[in-house]
N, C-alpha and C positions, 0 to 999 in steps of 0.2 A: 582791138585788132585792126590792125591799119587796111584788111584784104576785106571788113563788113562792111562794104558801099552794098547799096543797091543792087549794082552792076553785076559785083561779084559772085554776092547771095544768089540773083539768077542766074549766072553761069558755072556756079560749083557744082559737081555728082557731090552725091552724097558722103561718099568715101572722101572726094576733098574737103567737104564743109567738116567731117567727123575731126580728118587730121587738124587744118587750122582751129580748128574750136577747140580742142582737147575735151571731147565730152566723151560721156558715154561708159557706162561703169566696167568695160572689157576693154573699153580703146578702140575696140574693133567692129566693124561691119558686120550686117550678116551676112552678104557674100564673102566676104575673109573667116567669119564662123565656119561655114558650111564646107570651105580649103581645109581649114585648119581640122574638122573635126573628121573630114577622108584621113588628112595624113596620121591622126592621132588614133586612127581607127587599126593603122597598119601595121602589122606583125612585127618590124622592128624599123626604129630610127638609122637615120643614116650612120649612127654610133653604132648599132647593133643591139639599143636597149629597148626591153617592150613596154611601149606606153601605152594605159590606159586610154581607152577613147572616151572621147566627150559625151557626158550621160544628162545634164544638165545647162543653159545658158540662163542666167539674168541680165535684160535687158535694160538700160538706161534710155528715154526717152526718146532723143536725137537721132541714136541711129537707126531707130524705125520712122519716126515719124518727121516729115520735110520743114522745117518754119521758114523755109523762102517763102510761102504764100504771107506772112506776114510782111517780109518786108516791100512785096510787089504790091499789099494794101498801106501800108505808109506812102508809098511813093503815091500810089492813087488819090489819097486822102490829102497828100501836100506835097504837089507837083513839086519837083526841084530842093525840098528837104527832105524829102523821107528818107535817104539813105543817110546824115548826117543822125536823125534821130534816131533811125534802127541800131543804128550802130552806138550810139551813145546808150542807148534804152536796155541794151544787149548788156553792153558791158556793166552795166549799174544793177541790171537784174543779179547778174550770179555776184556781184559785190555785197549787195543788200542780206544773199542767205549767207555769206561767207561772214558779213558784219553782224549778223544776229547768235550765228553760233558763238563768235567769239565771247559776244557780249552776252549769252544767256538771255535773250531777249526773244523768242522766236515767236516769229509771224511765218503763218504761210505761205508756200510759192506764189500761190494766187496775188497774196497782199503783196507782198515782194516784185512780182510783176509791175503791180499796178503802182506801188509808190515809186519805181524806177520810171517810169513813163510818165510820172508826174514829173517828176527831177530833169528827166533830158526833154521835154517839151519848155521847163523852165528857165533851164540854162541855155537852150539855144533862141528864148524869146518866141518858138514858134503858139502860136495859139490854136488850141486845140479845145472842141467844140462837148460836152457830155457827150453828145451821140457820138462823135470822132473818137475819141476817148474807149466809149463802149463799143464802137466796130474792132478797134486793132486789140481792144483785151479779148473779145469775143473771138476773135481769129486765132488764138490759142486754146478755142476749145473745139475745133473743128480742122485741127493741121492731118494734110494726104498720109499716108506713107509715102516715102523714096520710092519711086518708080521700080528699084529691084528688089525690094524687101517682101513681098509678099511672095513670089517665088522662091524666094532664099528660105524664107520660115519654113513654107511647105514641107521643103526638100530637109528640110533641117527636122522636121517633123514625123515625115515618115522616114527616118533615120532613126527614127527615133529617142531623137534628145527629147529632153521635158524643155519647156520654155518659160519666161515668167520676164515678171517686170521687178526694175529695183530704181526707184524715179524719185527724184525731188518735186516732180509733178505732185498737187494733190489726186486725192481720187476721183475728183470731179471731172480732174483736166484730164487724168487718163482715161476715164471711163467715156467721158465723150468721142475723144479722138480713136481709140478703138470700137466705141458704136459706129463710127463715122466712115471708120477705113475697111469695116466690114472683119478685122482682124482678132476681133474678142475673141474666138472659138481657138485660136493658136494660145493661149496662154495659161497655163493652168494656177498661175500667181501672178495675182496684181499688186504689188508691193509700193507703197507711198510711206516717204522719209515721213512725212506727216502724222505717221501713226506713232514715234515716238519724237515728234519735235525737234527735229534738227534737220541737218542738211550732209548730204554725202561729200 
């Protein structure tokens, strides 16, 4: 994606990194969940038809949890390239699980992570140190929430939707970054593609 510089990554909301990324297993935000699930809550649509309101949301990774902190540690780690390898590392990540499904070959997101950030350190010649290496993979097991997600869940919460996770994350990487973000108690499913070998 020609908009994953450095630059960008720190100046996108969340809702823009969701739309250029195309992640996220709803497409959507949880401040656009929590729109969405008022207007679906309301006695009728602008047709006049009565929808069900929203009883249930599964989460994709992305739009809870921020990975700009990653790539504000590349740039830190390699003044002047880190946005060339974010962005190469990015896009070779979700290639890697895309090329494992096809091939019946599967390795973990984790593994997948990391043989991607081998490959863009490789081809862009940058050298990258074991501990360099283990800061920026370690940076994906400690990513914030979006600054407005944690208010969004709440509200979404005592609404009482049920919430849950549906992640190409393993569980390790989610289980950290919801210890992390203090948000374990919002989800009552932690769901990793992991548990059947493949990828969404």
């Amino acid at each position: 994606n020609a908009c994953m510089t450095h630059e960008c990554l720190v100046m996108l909301s969340r809702r823009q990194f969701v739309y250029q990324m195309g992640v996220g297993g709803l497409g959507m935000t949880a401040t656009g969940l929590v729109a969405s699930n008022a207007v679906a809550s309301t006695p009728a649509t602008r047709h006049g038809a009565a929808r069900a309101p929203v009883r249930a949301v599964l989460f994709d990774a992305f739009p809870v949890f921020d990975p700009r902190p990653v790539a504000a540690l590349a740039e830190s780690e390699l003044p002047g390239r880190g946005a060339e390898l974010t962005a190469l590392w990015r896009t070779r990540q979700f290639e890697y699980s895309w090329l494992r499904v096809l091939t019946h070959h599967y390795a973990d997101f984790w593994q997948c992570t990391d043989e991607a950030l081998r490959f863009a350190a490789a081809s862009l010649s940058v050298q990258l140190s074991d501990a360099q290496r283990e800061r920026l993979m370690n940076a994906y097991l400690a990513l914030p929430p979006w600054p407005d997600a944690p208010a969004a869940l709440r509200t979404l919460r005592e609404a009482g939707v049920r919430l849950g996770f549906l992640s190409n994350f393993t569980p390790v990487m989610l289980d950290a970054s919801l210890r992390r973000s203090g948000l374990a108690d919002m989800f009552e499913h932690v769901l990793s593609t992991d548990r059947v070998r493949t990828f969404k």
